[in-house]
KELO-553322 format. One record per atom (N, C-alpha, C, O, CB): residue number from 0; atom name; x, z, y. Coordinates in steps of 0.1 Angstrom, whole numbers. Glycine has a CB too. Layout:
# residues N
 num atome    c1    c3    c2
 NUM    CA     X     Z     Y
...
//
This chain:
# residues 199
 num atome    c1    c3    c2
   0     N  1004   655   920
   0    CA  1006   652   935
   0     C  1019   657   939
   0     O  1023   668   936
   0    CB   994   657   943
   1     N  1027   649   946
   1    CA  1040   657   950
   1     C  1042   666   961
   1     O  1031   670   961
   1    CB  1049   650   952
   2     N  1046   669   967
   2    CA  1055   680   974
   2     C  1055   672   986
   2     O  1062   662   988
   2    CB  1073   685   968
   3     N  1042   678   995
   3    CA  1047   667  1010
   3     C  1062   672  1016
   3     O  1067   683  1014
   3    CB  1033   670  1026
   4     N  1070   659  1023
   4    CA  1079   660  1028
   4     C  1079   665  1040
   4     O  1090   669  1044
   4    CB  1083   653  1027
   5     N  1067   664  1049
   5    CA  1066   663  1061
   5     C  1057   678  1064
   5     O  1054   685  1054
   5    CB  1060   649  1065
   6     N  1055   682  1080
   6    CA  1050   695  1081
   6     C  1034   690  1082
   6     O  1028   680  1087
   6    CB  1058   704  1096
   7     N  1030   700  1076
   7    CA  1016   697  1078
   7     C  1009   699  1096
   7     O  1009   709  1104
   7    CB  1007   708  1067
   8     N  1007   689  1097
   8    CA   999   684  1105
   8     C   988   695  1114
   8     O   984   705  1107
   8    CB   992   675  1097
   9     N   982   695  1127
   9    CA   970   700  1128
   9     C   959   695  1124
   9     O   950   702  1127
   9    CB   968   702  1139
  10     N   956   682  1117
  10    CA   945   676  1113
  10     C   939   683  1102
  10     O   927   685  1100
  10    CB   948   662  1110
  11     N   954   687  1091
  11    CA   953   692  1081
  11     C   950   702  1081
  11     O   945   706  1070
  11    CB   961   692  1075
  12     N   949   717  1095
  12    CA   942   726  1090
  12     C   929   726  1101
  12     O   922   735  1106
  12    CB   951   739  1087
  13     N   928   719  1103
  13    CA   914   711  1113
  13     C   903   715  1101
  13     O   895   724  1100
  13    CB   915   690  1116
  14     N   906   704  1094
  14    CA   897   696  1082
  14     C   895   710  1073
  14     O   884   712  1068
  14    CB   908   681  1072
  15     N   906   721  1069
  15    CA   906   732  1062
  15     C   895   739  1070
  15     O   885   743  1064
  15    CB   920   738  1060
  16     N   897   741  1083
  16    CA   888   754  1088
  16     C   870   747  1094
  16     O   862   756  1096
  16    CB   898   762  1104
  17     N   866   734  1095
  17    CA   859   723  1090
  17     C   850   730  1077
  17     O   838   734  1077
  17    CB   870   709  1086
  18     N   859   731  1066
  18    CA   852   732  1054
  18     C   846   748  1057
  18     O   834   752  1058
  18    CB   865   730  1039
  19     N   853   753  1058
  19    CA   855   771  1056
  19     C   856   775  1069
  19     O   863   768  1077
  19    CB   868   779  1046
  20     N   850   787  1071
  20    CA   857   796  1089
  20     C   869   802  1084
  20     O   880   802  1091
  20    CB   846   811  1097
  21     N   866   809  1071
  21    CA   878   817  1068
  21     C   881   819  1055
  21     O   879   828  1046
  21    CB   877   831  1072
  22     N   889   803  1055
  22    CA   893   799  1039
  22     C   905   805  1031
  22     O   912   800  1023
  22    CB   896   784  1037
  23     N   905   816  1035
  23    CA   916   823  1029
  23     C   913   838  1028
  23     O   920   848  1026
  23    CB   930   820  1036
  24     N   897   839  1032
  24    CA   893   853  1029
  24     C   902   864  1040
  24     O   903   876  1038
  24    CB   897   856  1012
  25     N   906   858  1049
  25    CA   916   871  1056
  25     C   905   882  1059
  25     O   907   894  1057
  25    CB   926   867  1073
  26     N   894   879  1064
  26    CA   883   894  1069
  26     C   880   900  1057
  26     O   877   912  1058
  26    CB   865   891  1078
  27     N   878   895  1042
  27    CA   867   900  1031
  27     C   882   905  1019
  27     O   881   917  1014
  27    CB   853   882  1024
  28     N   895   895  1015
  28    CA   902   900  1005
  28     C   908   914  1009
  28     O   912   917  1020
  28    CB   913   891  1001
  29     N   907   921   998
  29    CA   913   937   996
  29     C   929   935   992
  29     O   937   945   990
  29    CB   902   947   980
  30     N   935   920   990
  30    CA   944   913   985
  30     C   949   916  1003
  30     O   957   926  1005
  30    CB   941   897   977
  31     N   943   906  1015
  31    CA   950   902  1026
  31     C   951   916  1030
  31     O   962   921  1032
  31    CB   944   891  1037
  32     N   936   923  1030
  32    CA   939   941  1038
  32     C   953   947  1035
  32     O   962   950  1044
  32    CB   927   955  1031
  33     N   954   948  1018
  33    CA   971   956  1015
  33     C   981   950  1022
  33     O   991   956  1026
  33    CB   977   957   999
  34     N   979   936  1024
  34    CA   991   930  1026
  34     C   996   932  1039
  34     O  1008   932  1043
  34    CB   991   916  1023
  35     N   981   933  1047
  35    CA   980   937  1062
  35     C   986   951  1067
  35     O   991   955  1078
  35    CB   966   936  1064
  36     N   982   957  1057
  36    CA   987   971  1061
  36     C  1000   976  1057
  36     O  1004   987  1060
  36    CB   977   980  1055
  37     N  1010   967  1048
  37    CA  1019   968  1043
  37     C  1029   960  1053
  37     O  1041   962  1054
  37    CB  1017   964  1028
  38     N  1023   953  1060
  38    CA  1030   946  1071
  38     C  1031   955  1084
  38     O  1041   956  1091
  38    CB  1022   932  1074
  39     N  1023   960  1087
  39    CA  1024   970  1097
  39     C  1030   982  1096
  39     O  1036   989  1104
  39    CB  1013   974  1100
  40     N  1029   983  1085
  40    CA  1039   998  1078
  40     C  1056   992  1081
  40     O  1064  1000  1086
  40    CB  1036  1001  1053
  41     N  1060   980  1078
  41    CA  1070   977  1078
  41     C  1078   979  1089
  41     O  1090   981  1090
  41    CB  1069   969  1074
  42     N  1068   978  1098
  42    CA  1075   976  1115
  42     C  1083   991  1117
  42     O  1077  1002  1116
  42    CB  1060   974  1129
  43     N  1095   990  1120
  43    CA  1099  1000  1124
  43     C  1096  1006  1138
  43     O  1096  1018  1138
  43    CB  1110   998  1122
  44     N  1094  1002  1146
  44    CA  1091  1007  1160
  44     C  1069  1011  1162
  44     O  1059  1004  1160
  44    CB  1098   992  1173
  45     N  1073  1022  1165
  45    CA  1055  1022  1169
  45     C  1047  1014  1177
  45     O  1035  1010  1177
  45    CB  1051  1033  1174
  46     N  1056  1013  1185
  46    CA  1051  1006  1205
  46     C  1063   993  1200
  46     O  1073   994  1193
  46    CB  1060  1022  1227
  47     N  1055   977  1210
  47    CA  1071   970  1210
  47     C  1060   967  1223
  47     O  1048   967  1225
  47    CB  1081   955  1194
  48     N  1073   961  1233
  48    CA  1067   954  1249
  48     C  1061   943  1247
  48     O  1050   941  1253
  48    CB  1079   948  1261
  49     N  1065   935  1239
  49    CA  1064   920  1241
  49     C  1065   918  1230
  49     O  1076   920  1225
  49    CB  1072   912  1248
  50     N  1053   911  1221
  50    CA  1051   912  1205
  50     C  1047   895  1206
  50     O  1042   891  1217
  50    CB  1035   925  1197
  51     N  1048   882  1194
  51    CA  1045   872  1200
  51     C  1040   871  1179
  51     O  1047   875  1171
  51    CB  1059   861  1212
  52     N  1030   866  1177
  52    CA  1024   864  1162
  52     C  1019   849  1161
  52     O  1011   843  1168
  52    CB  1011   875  1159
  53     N  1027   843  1148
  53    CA  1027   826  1146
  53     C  1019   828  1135
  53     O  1020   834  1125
  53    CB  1041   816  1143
  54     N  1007   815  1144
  54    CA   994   818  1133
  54     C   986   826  1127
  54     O   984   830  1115
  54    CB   995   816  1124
  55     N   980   828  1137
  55    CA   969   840  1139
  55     C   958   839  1129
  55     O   955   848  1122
  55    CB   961   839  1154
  56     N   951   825  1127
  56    CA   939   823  1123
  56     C   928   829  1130
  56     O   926   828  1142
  56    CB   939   826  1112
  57     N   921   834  1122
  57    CA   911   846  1131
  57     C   909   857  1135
  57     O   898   862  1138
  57    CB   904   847  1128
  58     N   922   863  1136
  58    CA   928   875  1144
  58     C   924   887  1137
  58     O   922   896  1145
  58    CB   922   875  1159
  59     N   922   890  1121
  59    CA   923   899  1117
  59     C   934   907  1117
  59     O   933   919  1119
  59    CB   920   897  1110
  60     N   946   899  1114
  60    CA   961   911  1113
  60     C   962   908  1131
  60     O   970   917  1135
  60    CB   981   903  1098
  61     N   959   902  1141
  61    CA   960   905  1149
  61     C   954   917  1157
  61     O   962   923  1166
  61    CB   959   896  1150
  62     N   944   922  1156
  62    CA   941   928  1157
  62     C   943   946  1153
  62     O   939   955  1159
  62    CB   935   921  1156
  63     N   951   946  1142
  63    CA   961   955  1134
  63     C   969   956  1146
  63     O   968   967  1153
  63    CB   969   948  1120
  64     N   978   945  1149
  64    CA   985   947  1158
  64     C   985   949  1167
  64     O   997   951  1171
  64    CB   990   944  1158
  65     N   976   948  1176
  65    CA   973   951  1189
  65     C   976   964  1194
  65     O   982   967  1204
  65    CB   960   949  1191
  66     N   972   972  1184
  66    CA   976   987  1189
  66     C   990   989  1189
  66     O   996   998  1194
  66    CB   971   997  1182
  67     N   993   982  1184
  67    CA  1014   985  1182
  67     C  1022   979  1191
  67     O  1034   980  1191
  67    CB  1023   978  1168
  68     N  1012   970  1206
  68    CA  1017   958  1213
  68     C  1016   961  1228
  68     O  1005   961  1232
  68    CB  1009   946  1209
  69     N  1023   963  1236
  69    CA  1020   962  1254
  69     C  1011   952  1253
  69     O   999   953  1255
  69    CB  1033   958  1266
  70     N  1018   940  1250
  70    CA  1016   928  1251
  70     C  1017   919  1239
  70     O  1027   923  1232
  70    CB  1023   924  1260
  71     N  1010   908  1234
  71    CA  1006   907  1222
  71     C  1004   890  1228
  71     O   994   887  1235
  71    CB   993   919  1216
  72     N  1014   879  1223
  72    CA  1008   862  1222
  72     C  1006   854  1205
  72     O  1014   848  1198
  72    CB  1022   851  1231
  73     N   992   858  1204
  73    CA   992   850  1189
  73     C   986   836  1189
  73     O   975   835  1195
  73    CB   983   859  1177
  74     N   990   826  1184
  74    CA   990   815  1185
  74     C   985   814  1170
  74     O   983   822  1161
  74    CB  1003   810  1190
  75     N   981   795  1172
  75    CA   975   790  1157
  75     C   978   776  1160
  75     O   981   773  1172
  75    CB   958   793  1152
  76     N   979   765  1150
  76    CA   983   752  1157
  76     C   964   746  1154
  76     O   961   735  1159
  76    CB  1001   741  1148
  77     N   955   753  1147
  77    CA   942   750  1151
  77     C   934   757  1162
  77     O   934   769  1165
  77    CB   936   751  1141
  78     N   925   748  1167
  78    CA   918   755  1179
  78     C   907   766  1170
  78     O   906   778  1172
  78    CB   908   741  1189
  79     N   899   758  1159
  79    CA   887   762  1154
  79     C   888   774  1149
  79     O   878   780  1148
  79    CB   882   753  1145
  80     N   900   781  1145
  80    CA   898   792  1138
  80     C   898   805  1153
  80     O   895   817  1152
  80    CB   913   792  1126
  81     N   900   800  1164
  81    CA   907   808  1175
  81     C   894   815  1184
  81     O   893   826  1190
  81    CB   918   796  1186
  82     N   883   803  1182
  82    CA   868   807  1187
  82     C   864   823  1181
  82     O   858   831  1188
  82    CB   856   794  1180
  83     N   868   825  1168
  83    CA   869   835  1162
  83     C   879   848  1167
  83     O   878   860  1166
  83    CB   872   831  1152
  84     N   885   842  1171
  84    CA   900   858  1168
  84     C   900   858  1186
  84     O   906   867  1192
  84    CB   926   852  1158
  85     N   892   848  1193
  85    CA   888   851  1206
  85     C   881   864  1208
  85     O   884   874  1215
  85    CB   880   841  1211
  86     N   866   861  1197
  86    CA   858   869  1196
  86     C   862   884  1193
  86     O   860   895  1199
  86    CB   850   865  1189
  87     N   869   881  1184
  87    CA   876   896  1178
  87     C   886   907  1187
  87     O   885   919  1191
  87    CB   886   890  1165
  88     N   893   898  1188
  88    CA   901   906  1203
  88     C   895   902  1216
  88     O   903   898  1224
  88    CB   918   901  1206
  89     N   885   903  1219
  89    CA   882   904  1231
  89     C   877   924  1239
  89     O   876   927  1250
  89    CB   871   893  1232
  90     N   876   929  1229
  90    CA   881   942  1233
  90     C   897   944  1237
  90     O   899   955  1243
  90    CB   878   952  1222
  91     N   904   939  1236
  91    CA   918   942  1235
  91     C   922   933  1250
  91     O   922   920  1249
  91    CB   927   935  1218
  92     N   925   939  1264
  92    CA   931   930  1271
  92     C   951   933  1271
  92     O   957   929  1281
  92    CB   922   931  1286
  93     N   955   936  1265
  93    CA   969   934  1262
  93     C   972   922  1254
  93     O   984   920  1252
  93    CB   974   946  1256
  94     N   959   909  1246
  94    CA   962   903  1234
  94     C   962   889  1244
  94     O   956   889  1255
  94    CB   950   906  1219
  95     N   968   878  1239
  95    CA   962   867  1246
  95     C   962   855  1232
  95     O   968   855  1221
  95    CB   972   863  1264
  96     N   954   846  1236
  96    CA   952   838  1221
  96     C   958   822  1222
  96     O   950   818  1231
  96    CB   933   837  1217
  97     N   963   816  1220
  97    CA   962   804  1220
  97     C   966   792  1215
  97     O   977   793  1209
  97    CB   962   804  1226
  98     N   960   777  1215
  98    CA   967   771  1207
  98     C   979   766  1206
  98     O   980   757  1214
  98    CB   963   766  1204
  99     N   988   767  1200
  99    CA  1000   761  1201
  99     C  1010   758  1185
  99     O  1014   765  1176
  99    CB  1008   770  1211
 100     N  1011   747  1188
 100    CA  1022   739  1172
 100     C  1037   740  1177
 100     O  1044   733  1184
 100    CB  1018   715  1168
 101     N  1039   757  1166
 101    CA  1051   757  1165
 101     C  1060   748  1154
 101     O  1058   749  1142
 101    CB  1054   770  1165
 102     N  1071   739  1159
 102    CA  1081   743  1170
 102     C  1079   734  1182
 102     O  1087   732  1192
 102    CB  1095   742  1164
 103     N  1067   729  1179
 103    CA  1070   714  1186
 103     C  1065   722  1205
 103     O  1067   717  1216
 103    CB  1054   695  1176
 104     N  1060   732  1204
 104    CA  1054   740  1215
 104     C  1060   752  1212
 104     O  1061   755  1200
 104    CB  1038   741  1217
 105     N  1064   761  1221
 105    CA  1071   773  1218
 105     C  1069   784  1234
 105     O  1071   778  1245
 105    CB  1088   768  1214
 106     N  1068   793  1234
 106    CA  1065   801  1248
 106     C  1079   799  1252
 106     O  1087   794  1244
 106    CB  1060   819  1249
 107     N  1080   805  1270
 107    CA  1093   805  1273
 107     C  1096   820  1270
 107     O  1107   823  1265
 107    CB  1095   801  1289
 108     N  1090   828  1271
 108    CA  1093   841  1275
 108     C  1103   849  1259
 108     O  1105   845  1247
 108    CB  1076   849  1280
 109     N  1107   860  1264
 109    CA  1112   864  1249
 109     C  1104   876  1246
 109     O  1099   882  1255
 109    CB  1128   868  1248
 110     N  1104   882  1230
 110    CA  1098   891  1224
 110     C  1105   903  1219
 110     O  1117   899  1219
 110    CB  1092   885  1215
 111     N  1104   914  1215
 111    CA  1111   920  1210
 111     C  1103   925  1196
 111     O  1105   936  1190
 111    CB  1115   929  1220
 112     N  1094   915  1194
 112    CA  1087   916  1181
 112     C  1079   903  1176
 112     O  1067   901  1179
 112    CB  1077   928  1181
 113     N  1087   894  1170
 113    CA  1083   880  1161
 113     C  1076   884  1151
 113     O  1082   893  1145
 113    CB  1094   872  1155
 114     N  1064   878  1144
 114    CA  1057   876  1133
 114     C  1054   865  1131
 114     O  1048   859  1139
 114    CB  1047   882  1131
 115     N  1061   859  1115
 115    CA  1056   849  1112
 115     C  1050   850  1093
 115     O  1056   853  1082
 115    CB  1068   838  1116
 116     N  1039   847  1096
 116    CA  1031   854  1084
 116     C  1024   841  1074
 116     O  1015   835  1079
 116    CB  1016   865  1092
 117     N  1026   839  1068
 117    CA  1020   830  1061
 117     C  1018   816  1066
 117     O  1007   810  1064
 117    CB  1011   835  1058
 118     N  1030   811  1071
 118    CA  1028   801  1082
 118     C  1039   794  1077
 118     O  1036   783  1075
 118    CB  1028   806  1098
 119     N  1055   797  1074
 119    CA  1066   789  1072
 119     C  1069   776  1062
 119     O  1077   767  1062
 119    CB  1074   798  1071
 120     N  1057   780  1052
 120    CA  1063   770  1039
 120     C  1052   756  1048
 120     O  1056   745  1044
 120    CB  1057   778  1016
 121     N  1044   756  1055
 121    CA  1038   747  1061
 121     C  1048   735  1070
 121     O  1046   724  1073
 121    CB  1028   754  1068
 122     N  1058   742  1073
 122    CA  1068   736  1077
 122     C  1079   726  1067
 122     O  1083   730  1056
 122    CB  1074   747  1082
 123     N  1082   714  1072
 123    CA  1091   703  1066
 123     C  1104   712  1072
 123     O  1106   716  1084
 123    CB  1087   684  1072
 124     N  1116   713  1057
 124    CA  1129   718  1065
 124     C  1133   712  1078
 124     O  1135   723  1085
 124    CB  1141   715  1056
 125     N  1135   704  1085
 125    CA  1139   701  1095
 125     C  1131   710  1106
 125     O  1136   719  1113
 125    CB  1140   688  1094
 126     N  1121   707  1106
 126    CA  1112   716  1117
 126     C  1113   730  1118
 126     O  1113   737  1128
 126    CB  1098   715  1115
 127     N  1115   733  1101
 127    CA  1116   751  1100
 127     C  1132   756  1107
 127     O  1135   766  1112
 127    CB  1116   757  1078
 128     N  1140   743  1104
 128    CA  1156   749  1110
 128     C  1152   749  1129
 128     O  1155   758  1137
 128    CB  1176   734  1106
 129     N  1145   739  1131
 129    CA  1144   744  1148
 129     C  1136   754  1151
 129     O  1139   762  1159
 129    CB  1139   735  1158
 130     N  1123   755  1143
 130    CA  1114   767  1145
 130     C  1123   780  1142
 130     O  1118   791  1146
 130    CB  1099   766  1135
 131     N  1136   781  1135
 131    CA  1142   793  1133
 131     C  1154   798  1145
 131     O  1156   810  1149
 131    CB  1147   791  1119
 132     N  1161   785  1147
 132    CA  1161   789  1159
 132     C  1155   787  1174
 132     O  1161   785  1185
 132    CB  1169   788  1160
 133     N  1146   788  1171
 133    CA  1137   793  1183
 133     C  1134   806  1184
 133     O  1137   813  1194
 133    CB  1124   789  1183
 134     N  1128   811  1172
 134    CA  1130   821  1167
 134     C  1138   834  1173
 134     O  1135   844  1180
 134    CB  1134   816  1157
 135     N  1151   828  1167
 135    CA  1162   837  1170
 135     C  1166   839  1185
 135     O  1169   850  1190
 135    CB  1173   831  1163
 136     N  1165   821  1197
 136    CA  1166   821  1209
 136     C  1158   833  1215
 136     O  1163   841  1223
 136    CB  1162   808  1212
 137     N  1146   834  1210
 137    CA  1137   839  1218
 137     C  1135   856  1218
 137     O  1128   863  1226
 137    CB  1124   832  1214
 138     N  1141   860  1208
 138    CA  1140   875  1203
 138     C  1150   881  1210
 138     O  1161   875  1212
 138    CB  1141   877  1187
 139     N  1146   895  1214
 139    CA  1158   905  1224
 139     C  1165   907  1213
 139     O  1162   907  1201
 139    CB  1153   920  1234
 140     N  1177   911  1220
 140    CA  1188   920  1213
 140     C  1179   929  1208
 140     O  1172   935  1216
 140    CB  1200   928  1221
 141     N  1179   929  1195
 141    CA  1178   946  1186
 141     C  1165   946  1184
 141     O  1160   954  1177
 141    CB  1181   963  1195
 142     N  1154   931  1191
 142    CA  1144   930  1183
 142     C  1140   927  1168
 142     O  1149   924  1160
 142    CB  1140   925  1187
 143     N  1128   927  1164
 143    CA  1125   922  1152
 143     C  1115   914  1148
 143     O  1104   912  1154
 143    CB  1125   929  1147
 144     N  1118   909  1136
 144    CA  1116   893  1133
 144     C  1108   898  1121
 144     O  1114   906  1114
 144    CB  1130   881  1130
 145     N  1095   895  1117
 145    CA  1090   901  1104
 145     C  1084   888  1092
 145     O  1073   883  1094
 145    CB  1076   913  1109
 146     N  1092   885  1083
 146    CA  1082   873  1077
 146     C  1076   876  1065
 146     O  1081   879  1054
 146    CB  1089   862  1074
 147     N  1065   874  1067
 147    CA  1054   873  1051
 147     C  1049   864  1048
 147     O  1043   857  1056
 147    CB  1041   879  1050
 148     N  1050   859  1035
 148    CA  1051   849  1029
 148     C  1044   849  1015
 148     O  1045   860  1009
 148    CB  1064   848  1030
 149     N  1037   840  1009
 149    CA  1029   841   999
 149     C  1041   833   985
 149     O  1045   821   986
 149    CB  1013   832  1005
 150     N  1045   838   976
 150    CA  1053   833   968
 150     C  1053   823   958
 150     O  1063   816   956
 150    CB  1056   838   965
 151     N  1039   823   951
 151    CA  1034   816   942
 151     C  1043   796   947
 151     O  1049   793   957
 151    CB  1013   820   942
 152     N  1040   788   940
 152    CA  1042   774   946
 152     C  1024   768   950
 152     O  1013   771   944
 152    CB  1052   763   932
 153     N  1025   762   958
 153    CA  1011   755   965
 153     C  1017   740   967
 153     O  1027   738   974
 153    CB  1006   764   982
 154     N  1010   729   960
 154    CA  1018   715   959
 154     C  1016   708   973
 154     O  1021   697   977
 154    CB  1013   705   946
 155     N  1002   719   982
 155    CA  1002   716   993
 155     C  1011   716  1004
 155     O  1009   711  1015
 155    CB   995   721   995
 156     N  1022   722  1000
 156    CA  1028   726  1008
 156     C  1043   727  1014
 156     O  1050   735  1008
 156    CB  1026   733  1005
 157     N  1050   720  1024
 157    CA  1068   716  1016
 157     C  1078   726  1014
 157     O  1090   724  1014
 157    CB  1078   703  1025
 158     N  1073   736  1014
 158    CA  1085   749  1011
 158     C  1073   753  1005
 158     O  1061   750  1005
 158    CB  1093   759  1026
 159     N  1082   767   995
 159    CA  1077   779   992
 159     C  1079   790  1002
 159     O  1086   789  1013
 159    CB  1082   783   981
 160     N  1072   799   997
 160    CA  1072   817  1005
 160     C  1094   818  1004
 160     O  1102   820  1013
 160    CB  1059   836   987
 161     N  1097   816   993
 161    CA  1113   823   987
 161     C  1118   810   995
 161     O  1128   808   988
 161    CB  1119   826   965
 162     N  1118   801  1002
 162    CA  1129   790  1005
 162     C  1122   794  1018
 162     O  1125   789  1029
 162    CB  1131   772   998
 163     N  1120   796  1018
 163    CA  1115   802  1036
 163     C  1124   813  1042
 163     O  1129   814  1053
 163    CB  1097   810  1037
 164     N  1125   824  1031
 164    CA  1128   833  1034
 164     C  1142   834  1035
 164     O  1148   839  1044
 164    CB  1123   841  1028
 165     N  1147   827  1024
 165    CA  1161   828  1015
 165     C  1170   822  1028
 165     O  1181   827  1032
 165    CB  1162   814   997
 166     N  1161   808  1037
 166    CA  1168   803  1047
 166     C  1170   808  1063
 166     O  1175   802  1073
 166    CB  1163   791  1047
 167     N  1163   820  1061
 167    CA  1160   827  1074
 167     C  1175   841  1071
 167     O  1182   847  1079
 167    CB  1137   834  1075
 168     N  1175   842  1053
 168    CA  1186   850  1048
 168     C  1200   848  1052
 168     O  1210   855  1052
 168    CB  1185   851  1035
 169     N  1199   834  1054
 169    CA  1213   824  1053
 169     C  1211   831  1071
 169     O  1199   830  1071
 169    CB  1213   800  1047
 170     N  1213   833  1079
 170    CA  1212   833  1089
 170     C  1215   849  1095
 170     O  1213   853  1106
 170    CB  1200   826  1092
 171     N  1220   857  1085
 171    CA  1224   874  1083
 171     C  1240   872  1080
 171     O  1247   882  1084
 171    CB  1215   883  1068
 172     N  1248   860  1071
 172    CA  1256   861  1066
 172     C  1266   857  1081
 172     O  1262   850  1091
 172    CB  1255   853  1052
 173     N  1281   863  1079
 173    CA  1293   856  1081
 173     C  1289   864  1099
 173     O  1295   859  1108
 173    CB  1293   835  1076
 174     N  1282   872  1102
 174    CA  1282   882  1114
 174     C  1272   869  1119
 174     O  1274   864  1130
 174    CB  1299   888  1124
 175     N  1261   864  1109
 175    CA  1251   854  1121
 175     C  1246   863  1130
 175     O  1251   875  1131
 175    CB  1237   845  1116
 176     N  1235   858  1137
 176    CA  1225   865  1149
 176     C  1213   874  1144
 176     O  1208   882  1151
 176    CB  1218   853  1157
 177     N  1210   873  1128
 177    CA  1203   884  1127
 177     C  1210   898  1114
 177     O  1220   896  1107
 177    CB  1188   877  1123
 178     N  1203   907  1115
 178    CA  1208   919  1099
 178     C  1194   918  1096
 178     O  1184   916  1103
 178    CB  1215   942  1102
 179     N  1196   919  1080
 179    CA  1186   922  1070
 179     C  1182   938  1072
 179     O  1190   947  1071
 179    CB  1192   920  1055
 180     N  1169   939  1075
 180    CA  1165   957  1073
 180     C  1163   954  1062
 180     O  1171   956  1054
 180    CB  1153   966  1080
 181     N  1151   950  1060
 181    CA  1143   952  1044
 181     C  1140   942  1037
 181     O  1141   931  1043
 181    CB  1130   957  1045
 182     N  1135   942  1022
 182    CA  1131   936  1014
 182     C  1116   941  1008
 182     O  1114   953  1008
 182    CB  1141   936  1007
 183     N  1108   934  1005
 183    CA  1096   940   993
 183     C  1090   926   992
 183     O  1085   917   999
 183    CB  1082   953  1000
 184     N  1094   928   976
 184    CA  1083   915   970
 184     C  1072   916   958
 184     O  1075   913   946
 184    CB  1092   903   963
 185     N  1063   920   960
 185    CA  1045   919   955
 185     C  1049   913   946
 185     O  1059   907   945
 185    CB  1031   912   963
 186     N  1038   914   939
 186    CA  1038   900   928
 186     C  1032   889   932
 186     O  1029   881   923
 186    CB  1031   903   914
 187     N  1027   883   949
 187    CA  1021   872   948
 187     C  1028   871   967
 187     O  1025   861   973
 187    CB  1001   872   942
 188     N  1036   881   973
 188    CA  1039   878   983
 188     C  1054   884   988
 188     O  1059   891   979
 188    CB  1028   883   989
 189     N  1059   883   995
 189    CA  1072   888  1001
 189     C  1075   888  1013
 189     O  1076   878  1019
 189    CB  1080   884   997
 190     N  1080   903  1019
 190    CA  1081   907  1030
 190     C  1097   909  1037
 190     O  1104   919  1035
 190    CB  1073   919  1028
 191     N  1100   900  1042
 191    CA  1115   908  1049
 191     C  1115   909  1066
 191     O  1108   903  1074
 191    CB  1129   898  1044
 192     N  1124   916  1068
 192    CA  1121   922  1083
 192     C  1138   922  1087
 192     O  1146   928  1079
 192    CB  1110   941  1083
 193     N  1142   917  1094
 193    CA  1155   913  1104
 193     C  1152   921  1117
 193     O  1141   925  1121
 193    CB  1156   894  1108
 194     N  1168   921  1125
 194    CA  1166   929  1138
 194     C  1178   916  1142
 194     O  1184   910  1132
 194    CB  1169   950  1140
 195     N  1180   914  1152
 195    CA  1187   904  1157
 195     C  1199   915  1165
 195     O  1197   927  1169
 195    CB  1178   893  1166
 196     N  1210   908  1166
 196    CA  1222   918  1164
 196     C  1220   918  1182
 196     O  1212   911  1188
 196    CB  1240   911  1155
 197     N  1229   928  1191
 197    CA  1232   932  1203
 197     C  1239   923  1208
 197     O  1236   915  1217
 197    CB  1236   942  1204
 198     N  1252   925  1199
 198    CA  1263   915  1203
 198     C  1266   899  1205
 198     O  1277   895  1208
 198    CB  1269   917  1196
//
């Protein structure tokens, strides 16, 4: 089967969360927990004001993050998984949940902490170059941008985890708008974390 060209769809993970509530094991793998906790470790700031997370699912790593957030907008471009991560953060009133297909929907407001977690290779390049700068539009001076990314190839899918990343890299060079802090790559995932320049 080939390499869709196009971004997957909300139908497409309609039909996924349809089959499964939580087809990717995020509440049960000891795989998503490290990855979860290795993501939070990453964050350089303890506290951020305005934290905004793409593709929540069912608000497990959301919920991680809540405590690190004033304010906390995690989004999914499915409804069905959200009935869930409603439930889950509803102790948390700093969190708010809802649905929205980035890039084609995007908040106005800005963040001083972006997460985009296992969400980018779902993206057709064209969509990922506006969803990046959106991205970038939307992030304060000296905030940060954190992406996790699953590396393996999925034929589901029209990017990988590394062409996700590599093109968010291209965007550090020549005094762009963001600096590289970090790197870490797992053997099945990869983590880089950007601060967007002052200037």
């Amino acid at each position: 089967m080939p390499t869709p060209q196009t971004t997957l769809d909300q139908a497409y993970f309609d039909r996924v969360y349809q089959a499964n509530e939580d087809p990717w094991s995020f509440a049960t793998s000891d795989y998503e927990r490290q990855k979860y906790m290795a993501t939070i470790a990453a964050l350089p700031n303890a506290q951020y004001d305005n934290a905004f997370e793409i593709g929540c699912s069912i608000g497990v790593l959301t919920q991680m993050l809540a405590d690190h957030c004033g304010k906390l907008l995690a989004v999914d471009a499915s409804e069905l998984p959200l009935k869930t991560a409603r439930e889950r953060l509803a102790p948390y009133p700093n969190v708010t949940i809802q649905q929205m297909k980035i890039p084609d929907e995007f908040p106005s407001e800005s963040f001083d902490l972006i997460l985009l977690s296992e969400v980018g290779y779902y993206l057709a390049m064209p969509d990922l170059t506006h969803a990046r700068q959106l991205l970038i539009d939307h992030l304060r001076p000296n905030g940060h941008l954190l992406l996790v990314h699953w590396t393996p190839f999925v034929h589901d899918y029209p990017l990988t985890g590394d062409q996700v990343h590599d093109f968010f890299l291209e965007s550090t060079q020549a005094n762009g708008p963001l600096t590289h802090l970090t790197n870490r790559r797992e053997s099945t995932y990869r983590l880089d974390l950007f601060q967007k320049r002052a200037g």
